[in-house]
N, C-alpha and C positions, 0 to 999 in steps of 0.2 A: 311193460317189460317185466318179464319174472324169471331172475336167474338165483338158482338154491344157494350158492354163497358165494360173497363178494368179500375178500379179505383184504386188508391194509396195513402192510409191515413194511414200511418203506420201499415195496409196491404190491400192485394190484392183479390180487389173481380170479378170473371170472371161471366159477366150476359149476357145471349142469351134474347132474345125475339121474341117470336114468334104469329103468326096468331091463329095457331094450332099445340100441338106436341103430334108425335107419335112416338114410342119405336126407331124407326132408326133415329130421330131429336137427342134424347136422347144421345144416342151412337154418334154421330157426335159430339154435345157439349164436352161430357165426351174427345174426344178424342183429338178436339181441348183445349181445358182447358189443357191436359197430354202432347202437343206440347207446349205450352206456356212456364207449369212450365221447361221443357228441354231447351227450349228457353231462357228463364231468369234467373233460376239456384233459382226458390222457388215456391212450388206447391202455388196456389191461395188458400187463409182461407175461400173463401165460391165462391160454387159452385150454381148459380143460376140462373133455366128457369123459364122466366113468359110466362105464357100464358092464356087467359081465359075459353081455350077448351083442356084437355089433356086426352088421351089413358090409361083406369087402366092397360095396360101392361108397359106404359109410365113411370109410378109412381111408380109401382115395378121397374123396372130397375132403377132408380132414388135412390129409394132407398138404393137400393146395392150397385151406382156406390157414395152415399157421395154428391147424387144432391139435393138443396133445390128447389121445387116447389113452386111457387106461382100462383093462378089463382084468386087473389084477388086484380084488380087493382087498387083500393083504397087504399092496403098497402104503 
């Protein structure tokens, strides 16, 4: 499993970042993030791909799988 950062401040945030993401990036993160919390024994409190180009098929599945987007990298 390779996710770009994992942070721990009294909880746990799983954050991808990408180039570009598209509905199967999606499902990749979603699925490494479901390895993790099995791996550590606690699902991560926020689920998050940046990217500044994403797939509206992208952002609906995102939505369903509980993934927060951001394409605003000035956040």
């Amino acid at each position: 499993v390779e996710l770009d950062v994992v942070v721990r401040n009294g909880e746990t945030i799983v954050v991808e970042i990408k180039a570009h993401a598209g509905r199967g990036d999606v499902a990749e993160f979603a699925r490494s993030a479901d390895l993790y919390d099995k791996l550590h024994g606690g699902a991560p409190s926020h689920r998050i791909l940046i990217s500044p180009s994403v797939d509206p098929k992208a952002l609906d599945l995102a939505a369903k799988l509980g993934i927060e987007i951001s394409t605003d990298l000035s956040e």
